[in-house]
C-alpha positions in Angstrom: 1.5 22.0 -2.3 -0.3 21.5 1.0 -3.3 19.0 1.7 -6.6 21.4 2.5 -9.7 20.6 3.0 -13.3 21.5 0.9 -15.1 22.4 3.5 -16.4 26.0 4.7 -16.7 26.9 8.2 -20.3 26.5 7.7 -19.8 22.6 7.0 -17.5 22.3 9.6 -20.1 24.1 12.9 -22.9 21.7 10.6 -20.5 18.7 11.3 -19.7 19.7 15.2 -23.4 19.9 15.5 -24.2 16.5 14.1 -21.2 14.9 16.6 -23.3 16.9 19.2 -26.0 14.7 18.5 -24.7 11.4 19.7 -23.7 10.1 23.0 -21.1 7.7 21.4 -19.3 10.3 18.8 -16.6 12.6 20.0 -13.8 15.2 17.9 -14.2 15.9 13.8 -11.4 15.7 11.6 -12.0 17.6 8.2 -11.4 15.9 4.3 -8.4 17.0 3.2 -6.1 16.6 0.1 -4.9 17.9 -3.0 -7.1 20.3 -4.7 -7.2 18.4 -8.2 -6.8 15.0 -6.8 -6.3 11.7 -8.9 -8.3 9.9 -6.7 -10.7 10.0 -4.3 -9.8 8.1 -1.0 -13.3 7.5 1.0 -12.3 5.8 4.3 -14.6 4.7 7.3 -14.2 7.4 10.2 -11.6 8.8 12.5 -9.6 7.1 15.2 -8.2 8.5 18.9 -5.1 9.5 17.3 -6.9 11.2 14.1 -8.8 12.9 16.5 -5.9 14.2 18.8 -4.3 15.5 15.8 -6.8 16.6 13.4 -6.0 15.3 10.3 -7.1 11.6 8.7 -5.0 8.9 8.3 -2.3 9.2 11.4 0.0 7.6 13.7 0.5 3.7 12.4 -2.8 3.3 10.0 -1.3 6.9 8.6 1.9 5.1 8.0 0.4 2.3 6.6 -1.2 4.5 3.8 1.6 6.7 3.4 3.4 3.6 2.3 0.8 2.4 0.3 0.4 6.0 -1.8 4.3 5.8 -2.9 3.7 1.9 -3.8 1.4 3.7 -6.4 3.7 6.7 -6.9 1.4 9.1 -5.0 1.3 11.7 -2.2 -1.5 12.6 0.0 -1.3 15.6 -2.6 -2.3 13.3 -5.1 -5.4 11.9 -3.0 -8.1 13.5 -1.2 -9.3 11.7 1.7 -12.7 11.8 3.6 -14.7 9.0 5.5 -18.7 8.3 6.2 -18.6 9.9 9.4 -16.2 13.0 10.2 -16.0 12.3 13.9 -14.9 9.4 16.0 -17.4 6.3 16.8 -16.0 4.6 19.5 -17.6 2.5 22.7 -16.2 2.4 26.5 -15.5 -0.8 27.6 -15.6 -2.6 31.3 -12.0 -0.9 31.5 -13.7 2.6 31.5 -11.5 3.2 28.3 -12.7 4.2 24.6 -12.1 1.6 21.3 -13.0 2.6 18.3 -15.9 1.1 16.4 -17.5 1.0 13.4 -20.4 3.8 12.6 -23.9 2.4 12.9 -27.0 3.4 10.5 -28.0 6.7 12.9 -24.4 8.3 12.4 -24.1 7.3 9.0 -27.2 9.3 8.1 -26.4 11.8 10.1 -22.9 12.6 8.2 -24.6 12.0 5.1 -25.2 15.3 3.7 -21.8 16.6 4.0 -20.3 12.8 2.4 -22.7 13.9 -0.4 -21.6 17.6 -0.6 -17.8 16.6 -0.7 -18.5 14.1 -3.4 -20.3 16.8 -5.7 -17.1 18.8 -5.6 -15.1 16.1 -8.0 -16.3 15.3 -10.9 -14.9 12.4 -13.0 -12.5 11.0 -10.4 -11.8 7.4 -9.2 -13.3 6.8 -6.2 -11.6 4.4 -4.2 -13.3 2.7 -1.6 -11.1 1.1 2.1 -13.0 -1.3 3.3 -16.8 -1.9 4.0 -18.1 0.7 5.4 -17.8 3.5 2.7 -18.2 0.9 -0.3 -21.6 0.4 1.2 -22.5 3.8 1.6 -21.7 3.7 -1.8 -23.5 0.9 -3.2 -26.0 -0.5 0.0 -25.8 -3.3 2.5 -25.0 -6.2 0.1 -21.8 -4.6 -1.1 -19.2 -6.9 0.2 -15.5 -5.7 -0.7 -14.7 -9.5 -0.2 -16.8 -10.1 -3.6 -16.0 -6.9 -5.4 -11.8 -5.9 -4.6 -9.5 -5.4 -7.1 -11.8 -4.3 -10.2 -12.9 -0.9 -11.8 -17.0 -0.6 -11.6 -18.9 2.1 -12.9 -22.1 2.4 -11.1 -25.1 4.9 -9.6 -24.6 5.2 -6.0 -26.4 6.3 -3.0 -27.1 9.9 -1.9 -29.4 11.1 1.4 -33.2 12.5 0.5 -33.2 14.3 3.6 -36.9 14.7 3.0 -37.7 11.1 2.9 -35.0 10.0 4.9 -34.2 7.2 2.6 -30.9 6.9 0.4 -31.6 7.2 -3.4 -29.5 6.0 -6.8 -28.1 9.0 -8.5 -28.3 9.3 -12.2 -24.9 10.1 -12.5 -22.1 6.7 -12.3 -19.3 7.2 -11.2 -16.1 5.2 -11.3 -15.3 2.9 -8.4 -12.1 0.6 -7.1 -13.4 -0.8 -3.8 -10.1 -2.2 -2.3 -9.6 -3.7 1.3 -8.2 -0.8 3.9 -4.4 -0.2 3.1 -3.8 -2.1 6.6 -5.3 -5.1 6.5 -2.7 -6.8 5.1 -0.6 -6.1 8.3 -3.6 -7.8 10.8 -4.4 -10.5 8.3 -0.8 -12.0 6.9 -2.8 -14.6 4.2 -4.2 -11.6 2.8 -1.0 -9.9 1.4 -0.8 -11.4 -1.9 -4.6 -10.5 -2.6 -4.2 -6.6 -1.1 -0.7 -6.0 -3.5 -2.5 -7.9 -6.3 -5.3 -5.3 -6.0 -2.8 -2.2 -5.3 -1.0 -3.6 -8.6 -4.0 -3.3 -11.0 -4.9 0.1 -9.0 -1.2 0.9 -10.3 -1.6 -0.2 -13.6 -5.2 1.6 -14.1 -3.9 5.2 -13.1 -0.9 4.7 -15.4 -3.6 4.6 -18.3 -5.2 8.2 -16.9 -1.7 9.6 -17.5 
């Protein structure tokens, strides 16, 4: 079975659009996975190589994750993946080249809607935040994976009122794993006891949804 993507052609022109918007945004790379997923994989935003190639999660970070989803006897099958913001945030430096960079409030909001729509299309699945970035879409600003790795939490989470422009709690909980991006172990060496700690209990937790 093939990884594929949620999204209509509507969503995807609505998400070209938003990337449109902003000086500092370029590309769009679509959610994609299996269509009855065991988890939900909610990353940051694409990279110059997701970009070139159009899908999340390539060239060494892709690896990286690839690795991590047999550790846990998974596929990208198994997963679907999608991040805050659909295109790539980057910044030029003095060089006159690109680096990539994290999304800032404006882009966040701006991807918001379709974030929201993709999350409304799985109901009752894990969702397993990579980092900071989507755990605090998820659950606001003081949402620190440092303080919250590594444990199952079932809470109400954001969603964009694009009347009021504000985020508001949902009524709905949903379970969450927030988890330190698959890579970080590989920039941080002190860190990989912690990271295959939390990949273990991640392990042991889907074993129980078998």
């Amino acid at each position: 079975m093939a990884t594929q993507t949620i999204l209509t052609s509507e969503w995807i022109e609505w998400a070209k659009q938003q990337t449109e918007k902003f000086t500092n945004l370029e590309g769009f790379v679509a959610g994609e996975g299996g269509s009855n997923p065991k988890i939900l994989l909610l990353g940051e935003a694409p990279g110059a190589k997701e970009i070139e190639l159009g899908h999340p999660f390539q060239g060494p970070s892709g690896k990286e994750l690839d690795r991590w989803l047999d550790s846990l006897s998974l596929t990208r099958e198994d997963v679907y993946i999608f991040g805050v913001v659909s295109a790539r945030p980057f910044r030029v430096g003095k060089s006159g080249l690109k680096s990539d960079r994290r999304p800032n409030n404006a882009e966040v909001k701006a991807f918001a809607p379709m974030f929201d729509y993709e999350l409304s299309q799985f109901k009752n699945k894990l969702l397993v935040t990579m980092g900071n970035a989507s755990l605090q879409r998820l659950l606001g600003k003081t949402a620190k994976v440092g303080d919250l790795h590594g444990r199952i939490m079932h809470e109400s989470v954001q969603k964009y009122n694009e009347v009021t422009d504000r985020f508001e709690w949902t009524e709905t909980k949903y379970d969450i794993f927030p988890l330190y991006h698959p890579s970080y172990s590989k920039r941080f060496k002190a860190m990989k006891s912690v990271v295959d700690e939390d990949s273990t209990k991640l392990r042991e937790y889907l074993a129980t949804l078998k």
